[in-house]
C-alpha positions in Angstrom: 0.0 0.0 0.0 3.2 2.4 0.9 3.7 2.3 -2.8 0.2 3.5 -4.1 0.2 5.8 -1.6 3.6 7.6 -2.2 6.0 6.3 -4.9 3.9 5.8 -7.8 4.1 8.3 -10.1 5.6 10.4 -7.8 7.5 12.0 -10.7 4.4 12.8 -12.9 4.1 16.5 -12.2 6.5 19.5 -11.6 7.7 20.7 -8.5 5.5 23.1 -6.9 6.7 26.5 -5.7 8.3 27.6 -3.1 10.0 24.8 -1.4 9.9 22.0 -3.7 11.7 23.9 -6.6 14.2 25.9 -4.3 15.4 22.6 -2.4 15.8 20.8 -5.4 18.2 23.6 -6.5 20.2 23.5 -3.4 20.6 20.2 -4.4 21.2 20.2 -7.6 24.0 23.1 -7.1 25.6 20.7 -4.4 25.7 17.7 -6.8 27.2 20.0 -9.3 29.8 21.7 -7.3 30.6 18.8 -5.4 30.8 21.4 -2.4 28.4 19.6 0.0 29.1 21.1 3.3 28.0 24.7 2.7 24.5 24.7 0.7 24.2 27.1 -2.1 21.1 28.4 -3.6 21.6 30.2 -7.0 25.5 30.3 -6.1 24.8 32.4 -2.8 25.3 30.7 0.6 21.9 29.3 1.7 21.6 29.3 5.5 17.7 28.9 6.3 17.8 25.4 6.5 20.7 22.4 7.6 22.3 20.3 4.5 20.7 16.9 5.2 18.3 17.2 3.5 19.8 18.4 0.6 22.5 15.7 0.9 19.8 12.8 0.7 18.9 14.3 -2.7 21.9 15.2 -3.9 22.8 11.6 -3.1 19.7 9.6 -4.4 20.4 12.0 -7.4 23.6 10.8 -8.1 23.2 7.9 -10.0 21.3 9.7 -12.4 23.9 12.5 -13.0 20.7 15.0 -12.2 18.2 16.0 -9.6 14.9 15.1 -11.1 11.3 15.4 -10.2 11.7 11.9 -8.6 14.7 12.2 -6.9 13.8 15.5 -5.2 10.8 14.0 -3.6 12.1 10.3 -2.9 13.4 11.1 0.5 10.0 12.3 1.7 8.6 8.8 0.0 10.7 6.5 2.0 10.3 8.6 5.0 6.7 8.3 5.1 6.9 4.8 4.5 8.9 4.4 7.6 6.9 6.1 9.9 3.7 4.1 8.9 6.2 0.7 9.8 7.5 2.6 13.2 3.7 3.4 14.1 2.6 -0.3 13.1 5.7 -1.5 15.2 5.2 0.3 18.2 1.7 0.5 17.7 1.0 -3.6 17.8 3.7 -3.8 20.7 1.3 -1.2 23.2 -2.0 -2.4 21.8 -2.1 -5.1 19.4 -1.9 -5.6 15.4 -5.6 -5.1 14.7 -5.6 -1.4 16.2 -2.1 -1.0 14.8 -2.7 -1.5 11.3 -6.0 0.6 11.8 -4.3 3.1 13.4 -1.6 2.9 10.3 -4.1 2.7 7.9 -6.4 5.9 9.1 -2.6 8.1 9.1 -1.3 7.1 6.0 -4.7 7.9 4.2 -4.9 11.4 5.8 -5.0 14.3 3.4 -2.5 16.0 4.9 0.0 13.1 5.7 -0.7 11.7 1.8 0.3 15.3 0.6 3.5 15.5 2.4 4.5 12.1 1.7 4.6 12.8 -1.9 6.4 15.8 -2.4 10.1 17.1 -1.5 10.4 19.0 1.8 12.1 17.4 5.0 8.6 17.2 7.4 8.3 13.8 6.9 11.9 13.0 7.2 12.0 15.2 10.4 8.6 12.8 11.4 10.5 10.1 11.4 13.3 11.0 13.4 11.1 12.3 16.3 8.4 9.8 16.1 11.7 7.0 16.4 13.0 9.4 19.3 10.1 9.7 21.0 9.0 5.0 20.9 12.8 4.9 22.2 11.8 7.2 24.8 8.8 5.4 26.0 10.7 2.1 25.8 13.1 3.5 28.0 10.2 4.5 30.4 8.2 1.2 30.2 11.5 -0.8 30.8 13.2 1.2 32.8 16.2 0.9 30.3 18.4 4.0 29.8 19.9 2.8 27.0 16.7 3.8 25.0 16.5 7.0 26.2 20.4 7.1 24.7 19.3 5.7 21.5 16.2 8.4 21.2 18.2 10.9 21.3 21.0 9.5 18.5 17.7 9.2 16.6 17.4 13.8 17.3 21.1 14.0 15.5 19.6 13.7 11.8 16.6 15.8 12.8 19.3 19.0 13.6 20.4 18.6 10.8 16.8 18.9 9.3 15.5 21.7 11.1 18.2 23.0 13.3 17.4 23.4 16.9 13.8 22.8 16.6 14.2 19.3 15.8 15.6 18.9 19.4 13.7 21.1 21.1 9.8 19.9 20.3 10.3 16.4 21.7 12.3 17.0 24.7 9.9 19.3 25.5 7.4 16.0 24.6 9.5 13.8 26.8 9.6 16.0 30.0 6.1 16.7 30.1 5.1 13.4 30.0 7.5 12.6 33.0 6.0 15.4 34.6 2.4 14.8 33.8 3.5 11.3 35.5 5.1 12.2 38.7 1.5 15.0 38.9 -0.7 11.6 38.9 1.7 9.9 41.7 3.5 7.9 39.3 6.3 6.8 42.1 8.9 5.8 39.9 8.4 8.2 37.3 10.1 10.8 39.4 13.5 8.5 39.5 12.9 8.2 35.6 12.6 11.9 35.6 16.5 12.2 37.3 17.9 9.3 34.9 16.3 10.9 31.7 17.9 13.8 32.5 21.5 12.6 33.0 20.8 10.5 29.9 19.5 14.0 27.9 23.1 15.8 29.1 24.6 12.5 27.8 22.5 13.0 24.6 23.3 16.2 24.2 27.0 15.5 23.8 26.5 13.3 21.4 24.1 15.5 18.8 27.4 17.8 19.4 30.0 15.4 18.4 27.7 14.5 15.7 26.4 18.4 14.2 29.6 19.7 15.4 32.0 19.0 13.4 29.4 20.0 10.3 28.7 23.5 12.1 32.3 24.2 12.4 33.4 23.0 9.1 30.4 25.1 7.4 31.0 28.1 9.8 34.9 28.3 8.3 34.0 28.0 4.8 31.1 30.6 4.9 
């Protein structure tokens, strides 16, 4: 069904303006230039969004020797794929397969999820990295294992490098106020997850930096 739903003929019409058509030229400047740390837009330095986006295209693109219709808009397709087989996953582990494929089914054939499934901008990419952050995070809860809670937040690294800060920022904030909401209904334990997530989010954080860093830097010195 993921195919119906987002790869076929995915190519048949142009890009539509304004982000489909200017992120395809980032990319297609970046596969030209072969400069992929700095994006370019029209040969100026484009600083609005991070390259990874950009890089997935350039890279799908590749093969073809051009960015195409297609390749512009096949990072978005296999995202959204994904995140209907993470919400099936985690969906038939919490409340069984029948509600999880329902569940599935009933997102994946929403207007608005169909729509930005099938064109090229980085929400659904950025989806997926959150929605994979946030199932590690509540397998870290549920089993009181903080090696998920680690794992969510390597999950965050790619979605900096989406959308920058805010790709970090809207599901901690997710994370904490479910810990909070569950110490406020006398969740005893949830106050001693509260204290580990939080060593493990410092943790975290060092690692999104070792990750993004050594992009930032390199990008900073060449702009």
């Amino acid at each position: 069904s993921a195919y119906f739903l987002f790869f076929f003929r995915m190519g048949a019409r142009d890009l539509w303006s304004p982000d489909e058509p200017r992120y395809a030229q980032v990319a297609r400047e970046m596969l030209r230039s072969g400069e992929w740390v700095v994006p370019h837009l029209n040969g100026e330095i484009y600083t609005e969004k991070p390259p990874l986006y950009f890089w997935l295209v350039a890279a799908l693109s590749k093969p073809f020797g051009e960015v195409s219709e297609t390749t512009a808009r096949l990072p978005s397709a296999i995202s959204a794929a994904l995140v209907m087989l993470v919400t099936y996953v985690f969906g038939a582990r919490i409340l069984g397969r029948r509600e999880a494929l329902l569940g599935t089914l009933v997102m994946a054939t929403s207007a608005q999820y169909l729509w930005v499934g099938r064109i090229g901008v980085m929400d659904m990419p950025l989806a997926l990295c959150i929605l994979t952050a946030l199932c590690l995070f509540y397998a870290g809860y549920a089993k009181r294992f903080a090696l998920w809670y680690m794992l969510g937040f390597l999950a965050l690294a790619p979605a900096v490098l989406l959308k920058g800060p805010v790709g970090l920022a809207a599901p901690v904030a997710v994370m904490l106020a479910f810990l909070i909401a569950e110490i406020a209904f006398r969740q005893e334990r949830a106050g001693r997850e509260l204290l580990v997530f939080c060593l493990c989010a410092l943790a975290g954080l060092a690692l999104i930096g070792l990750i993004v860093g050594p992009w930032w830097r390199e990008a900073y010195e060449r702009s």
